[in-house]
N, C-alpha and C positions, 0 to 999 in steps of 0.2 A: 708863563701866565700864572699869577700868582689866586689862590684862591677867594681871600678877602680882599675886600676894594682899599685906594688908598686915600679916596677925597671924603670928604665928612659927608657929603650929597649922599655917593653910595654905600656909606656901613648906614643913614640912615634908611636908603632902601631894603637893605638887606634887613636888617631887625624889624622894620616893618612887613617886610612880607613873611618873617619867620611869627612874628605876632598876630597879624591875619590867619595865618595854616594855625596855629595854636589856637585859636581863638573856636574857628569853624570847626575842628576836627573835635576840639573839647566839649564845644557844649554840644556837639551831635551825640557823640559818649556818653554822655552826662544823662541828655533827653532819653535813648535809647539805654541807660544801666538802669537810670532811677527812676524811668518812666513819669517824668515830670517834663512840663513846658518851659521853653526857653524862652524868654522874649524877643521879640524879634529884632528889637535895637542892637541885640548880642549878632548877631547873624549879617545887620544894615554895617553895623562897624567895623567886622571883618572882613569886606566886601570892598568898604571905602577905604580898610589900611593895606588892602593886596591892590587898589588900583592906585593909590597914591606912590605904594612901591615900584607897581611899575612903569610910573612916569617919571618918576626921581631916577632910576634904572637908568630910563632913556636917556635923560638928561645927562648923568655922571655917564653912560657910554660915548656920547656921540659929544655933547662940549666941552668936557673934561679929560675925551679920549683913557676914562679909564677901562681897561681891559679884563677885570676881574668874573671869574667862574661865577662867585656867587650875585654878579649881578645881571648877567646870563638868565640865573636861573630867579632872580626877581621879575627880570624882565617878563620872562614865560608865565612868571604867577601874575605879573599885573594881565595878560593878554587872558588869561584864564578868566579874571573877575571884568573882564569888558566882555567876553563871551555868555559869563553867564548872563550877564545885567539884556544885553543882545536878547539872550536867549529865552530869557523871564517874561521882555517884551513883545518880542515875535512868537513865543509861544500863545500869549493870552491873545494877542492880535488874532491869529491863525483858528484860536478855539471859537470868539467869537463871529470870525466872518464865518467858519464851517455850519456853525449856527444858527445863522442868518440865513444864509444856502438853502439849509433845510427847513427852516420858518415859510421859506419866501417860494419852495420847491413844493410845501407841503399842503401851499393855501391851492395851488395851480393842479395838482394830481390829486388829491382828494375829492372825492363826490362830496357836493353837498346837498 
């Protein structure tokens, strides 16, 4: 099992998800050295080029039956940026039903 891929599907997943992690990792550094704001398009793009990588992954594994290490581990970074996106959304979901709960909890045990 060779390291890099051999069909052009997967070296471009693989450069795509190595420029998504470069992307995310940089302007966090960047925000946290210089203490300046990133835009959050920088953040939305690195998000869409580790999910794109790892559907091109998918694709170059399973139709192409390429076997390659490093699109293994694209595969894993695209599955990383579907969990966050997942996570972003069930998060906010979750804060405001908690919310509501307690709106809707707070009208019923309070004295008025």
């Amino acid at each position: 099992m060779k390291f890099m891929p051999k069909t052009k599907i997967g070296k471009w997943s693989f450069w795509l998800a190595i420029l998504g992690l470069v992307l995310i990792y940089s302007s966090y550094w960047i925000a946290i050295g210089f203490g300046i704001s990133i835009p959050p398009v920088i953040g939305l793009l690195s998000i869409v080029f580790m999910l794109i990588s790892g559907i091109t992954s998918a694709v170059s594994i399973i139709k192409y039956k390429d076997r390659a290490i490093s699109l293994f581990i694209s595969l894993l970074i695209g599955l990383f940026a579907i969990f966050l996106i997942l996570g972003e959304f069930l998060f906010i979901s979750l804060l405001i039903g908690l919310f509501a709960i307690f709106l809707i909890l707070g009208e019923f045990l309070l004295p008025h």
